[in-house]
C-alpha positions, 0 to 999 in steps of 0.5 A: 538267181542262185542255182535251183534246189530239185524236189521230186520233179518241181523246181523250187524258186528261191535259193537259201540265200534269197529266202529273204522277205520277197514281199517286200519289193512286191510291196514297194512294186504295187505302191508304184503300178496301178491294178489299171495298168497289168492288162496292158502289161500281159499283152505286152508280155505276150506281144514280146513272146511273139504271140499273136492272140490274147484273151482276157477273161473272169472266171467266176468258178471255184475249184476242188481243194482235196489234191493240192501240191501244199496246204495253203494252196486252197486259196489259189482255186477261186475266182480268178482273172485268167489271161491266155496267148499262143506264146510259149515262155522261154527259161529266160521267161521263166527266170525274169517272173521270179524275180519280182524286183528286177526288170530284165527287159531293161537293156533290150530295145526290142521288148515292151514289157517282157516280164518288166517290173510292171508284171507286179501290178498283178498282185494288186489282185492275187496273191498266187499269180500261176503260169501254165506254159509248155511242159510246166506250172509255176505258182508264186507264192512271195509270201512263203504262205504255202511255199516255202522258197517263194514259189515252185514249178511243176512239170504238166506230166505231174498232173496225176499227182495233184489233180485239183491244182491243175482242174482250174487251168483244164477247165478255162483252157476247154472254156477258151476252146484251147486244147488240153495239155494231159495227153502229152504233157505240154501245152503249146500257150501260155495261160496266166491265172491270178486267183482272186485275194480272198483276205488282207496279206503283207502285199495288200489288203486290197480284195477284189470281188466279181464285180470289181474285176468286170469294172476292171475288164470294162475299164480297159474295153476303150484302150483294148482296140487302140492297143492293137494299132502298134503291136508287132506280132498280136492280132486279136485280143478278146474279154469277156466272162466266165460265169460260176455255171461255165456260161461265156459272155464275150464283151469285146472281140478286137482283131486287126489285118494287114494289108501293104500300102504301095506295093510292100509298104514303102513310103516317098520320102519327104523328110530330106533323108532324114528317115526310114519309114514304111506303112500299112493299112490296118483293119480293125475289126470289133464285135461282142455285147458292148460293142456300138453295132454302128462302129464295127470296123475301119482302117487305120493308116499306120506309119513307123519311121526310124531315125537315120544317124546322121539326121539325129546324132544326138538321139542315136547317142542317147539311145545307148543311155536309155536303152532304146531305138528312135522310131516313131509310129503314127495311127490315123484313121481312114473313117471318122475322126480320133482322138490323138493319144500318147502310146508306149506301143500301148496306150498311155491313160487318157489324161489330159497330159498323154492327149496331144490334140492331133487327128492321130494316135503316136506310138514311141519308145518314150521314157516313162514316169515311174508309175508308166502313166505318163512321158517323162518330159524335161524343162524346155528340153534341157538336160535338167531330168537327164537322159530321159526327158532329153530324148523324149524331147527329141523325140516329140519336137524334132523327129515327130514333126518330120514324121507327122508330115509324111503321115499328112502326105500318105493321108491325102492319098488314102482317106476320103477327107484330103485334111483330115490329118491336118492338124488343128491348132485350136485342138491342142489345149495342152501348153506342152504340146503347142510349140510340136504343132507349130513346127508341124504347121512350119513344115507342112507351109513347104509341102504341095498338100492344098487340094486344087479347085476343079481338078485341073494340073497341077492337082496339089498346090503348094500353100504359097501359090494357091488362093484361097476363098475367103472363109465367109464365101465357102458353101455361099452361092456367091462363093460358087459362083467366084470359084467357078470364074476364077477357076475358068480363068486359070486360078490356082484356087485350093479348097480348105477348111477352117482348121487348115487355115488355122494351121496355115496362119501358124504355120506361116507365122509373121510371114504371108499365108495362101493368098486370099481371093479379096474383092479386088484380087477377083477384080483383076484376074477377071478384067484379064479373063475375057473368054469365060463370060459365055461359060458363065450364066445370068445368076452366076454373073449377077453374083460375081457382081454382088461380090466385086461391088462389096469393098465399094471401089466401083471405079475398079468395075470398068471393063468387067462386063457384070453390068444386066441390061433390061434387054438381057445382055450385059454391059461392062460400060460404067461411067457416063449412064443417066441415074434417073433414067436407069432407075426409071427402069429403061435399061434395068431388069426387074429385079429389086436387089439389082436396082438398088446395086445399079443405083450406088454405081451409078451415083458414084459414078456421075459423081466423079463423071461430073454429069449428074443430070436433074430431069 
């Protein structure tokens, strides 16, 4: 910008030469940026100023209009959308919001949004957006309408001059519970008010009504709690309604806590060094009227990880061309199940394309479509839409994976459920997302993640040395009677779920998995067991015989003693016994089921025996 021309004490926006038409990048700006997306915009702008609070609220009341700094300004007392946060603008921050066709975050990897070009999704509403912070307002008029250099900063201390301009922001701030600048002409935050357009401009004829806005706040509820997981510094973020009387209705309050894991949060690395990760346990806290009173709270894991330069070259050296850092973070909840979307710190919209089908929220410095809905993704990882889908590439489908498995580590520690962080292969519906869970499924075949049976040494198995139920026996008393005596003879027998055993499949690809516990595999472990026949009781024998007789190789039954007699004990002696006379029922318990077992036993064996005696 051009150096600023003085009027009495306010500062005057645009320069002789730029006074050029500046609606015309506003216009172009607002074709690009939904009125969806400015929410989010403002708590990152905040999140970047080092705030730790936001509040989003409407304002139904309108204000006086007799003591205005210019005529036109009339405009800017009606029903606004307010937006609060305890930062404070810098004169860096003063210079970027006006200018509305320059990013001056482009060059900084360490900011979201800090007054990027996304901040002119704003004008889908409003006009005047005007920003109250430290000792000065700014309102912005593009449209020289009212102001003729484009918009003009006044310092608070001027209050007295044109009382009515600034009555809107005293009475949101005593609404919000905020203190009230007059005193010392300075206020510690930072209140954005957007009037609402009242008729058609050269920006848009778009005019939004009271009951718009409260579509646009309840639109944004769903990703206002998400958008907490990933932020550095905003803690609470509150929505909610100020009625035309000054009555507040609070629609959602979300705020989040922090709590170390292991001490200050460092994590063991599983990743061959190739990252630097660190974790924390999260709380999230709701409340407000549209809040389920059955969700209130709950925790949330949360991992970051930074690639190490000699791990990922390549994406250090593309970090230059798109002017970021390569870091991941990952959300899993500690209680309940999630949805896994796509963040850009905030969440992406919840399209099909930003939804990976993992138990997991990923946060990353993706490079973005031009309307920043979604990732901007290259052909099968080529060079083909440059720099930036070759780092989004790398960073989903070689970072993310080695990622994604410490979190599945940390998970099985921290959560109830041991594989609720476990991916689902059937979950993923989206093509572009299949080969990010294969390799996940690939890494976590190398890592001792399955759970032991019983709680014996070692506690964690790795995929290629458990044995696995098969799923049909899981729950059955057939399948509890097998893992209590493969457990008592020693077996490295692991629990797991139908979607481990998916990911287990995938991951072991054309190769084995975990070993299924078959008929014949719990043959020959018991035939080798012979102290736990005393430790299991009468059904549970009677079951582990119905399950080992259920692939009909009966000659693999001799020596196992599962055989009841009618005398109560058990017999492991199979091939010279009389068939008429055990279905006589001399030898035979009186049980229906186990005659007719006994009477396929035998037969097979009297045939091979060659002693079939007719009586």
């Amino acid at each position: 910008m051009e150096a600023w021309k003085m009027h009495n004490n306010s500062e005057k926006i645009v320069s002789e030469k730029d006074s050029v038409d500046s609606s015309l990048p506003v216009l172009l700006l607002i074709l690009i940026y939904s009125h969806h997306f400015f929410p989010k915009e403002l708590i990152q702008n905040a999140d970047d100023a080092g705030a730790e609070e936001v509040i989003l609220f409407y304002d139904d009341r309108s204000f006086g209009t007799q003591s205005l700094f210019s005529e036109g300004l009339e405009s800017t007392q009606g029903p606004a959308l307010l937006a609060y946060n305890n930062g404070i603008f810098s004169e860096a921050d003063w210079k970027g919001i006006e200018s509305p066709g320059i990013s001056h975050k482009k060059k900084d990897p360490t900011t979201v949004g800090r007054f990027g070009l996304g901040f002119n999704s704003v004008y889908h509403m409003t006009d005047f957006p005007s920003i109250l912070s430290g000792q000065f307002l700014l309102v912005l008029d593009t449209q020289t309408t009212a102001l003729e250099d484009g918009g003009e900063r006044w310092e608070v201390d001027e209050w007295e001059d044109a009382p009515d301009q600034f009555q809107p922001f005293w009475a949101s701030l005593a609404s919000l519970g905020k203190p009230c600048p007059t005193a010392k002409g300075y206020f510690p935050g930072t209140l954005f008010r957007f009037p609402l357009r009242q008729s058609p401009s050269k920006i848009s004829e778009n005019l939004y009504s009271a009951k718009r806005v409260r579509e646009l706040l309840l639109a944004f509820l769903s990703d206002a709690p998400i958008s907490l997981l990933f932020l550095r510094n905003v803690r609470k973020v509150t929505l909610g309604l100020i009625g035309s009387d000054g009555a507040i209705t609070e629609l959602l309050k979300a705020e989040t806590t922090t709590n170390p894991l292991n001490g200050p949060g460092h994590v063991e690395d599983f990743s061959n060094a190739k990252l630097d990760t660190a974790a924390h346990i999260r709380k999230l806290t709701l409340g407000g009227t549209v809040v389920d009173k059955q969700a209130t709270s709950g925790e949330w894991l949360v991992l970051t990880a930074g690639a190490k330069r000699d791990a990922y070259p390549e994406l250090w050296v593309l970090a230059d061309n798109v002017s970021s850092s390569p870091s991941l973070s990952l959300a899993y909840c500690l209680q309940g199940n999630c949805t896994g979307r796509l963040s850009c710190v905030l969440p992406l919209p919840a399209t099909e394309e930003n939804l990976t089908g993992l138990p997991a929220h990923i946060s990353g410095p993706f490079q973005l479509t031009d309307d920043r809905r979604h990732v901007q993704w290259s052909e099968e990882g080529s060079q083909a839409r440059g720099a930036d889908g070759r780092w989004n590439h790398l960073l989903m489908e070689e970072m993310l994976p080695v990622s994604y498995c410490q979190m599945v580590l940390l998970a099985l520690g921290h959560s109830s459920d041991p594989y609720g962080a476990w991916p689902d292969p059937d979950q993923s519906q989206q093509l572009r997302y299949k080969p990010l869970i294969a390799q996940i499924c690939q890494r976590l075949m190398d890592m001792k993640l399955l759970v032991r049976v019983g709680g014996g040494i070692p506690h964690l198995l790795h995929p290629r040395e458990a044995v696995l139920l098969p799923e049909k026996l899981r729950e059955t008393p057939v399948g509890l009677a097998v893992e209590k005596a493969l457990t008592l003879a020693g077996t490295l027998l692991a629990e797991a779920p139908r979607h481990v055993r998916r990911a287990l499949a995938l991951g072991a690809g054309n190769g084995p998995a975990a070993q299924e516990a078959t008929t014949k595999f719990v043959r020959e472990t018991l035939l080798r067991a012979s102290n736990i026949w005393r430790q299991l009781s009468l059904l549970e024998k009677q079951l582990l015989l119905e399950y080992v007789v259920g692939d009909g190789c009966y000659q693999e039954l001799n020596g196992l003693p599962l055989l009841p007699m009618a005398n109560g004990h058990f017999t492991s002696t199979f091939p010279y016994l009389n068939l008429k006379v055990m279905m006589a029922g001399s030898m035979l318990p009186n049980d229906s089921v186990l005659t007719v077992l006994y009477g396929h036993i035998v037969f097979f064996y009297s045939l091979v025996s060659g002693v079939i005696q007719l009586i």
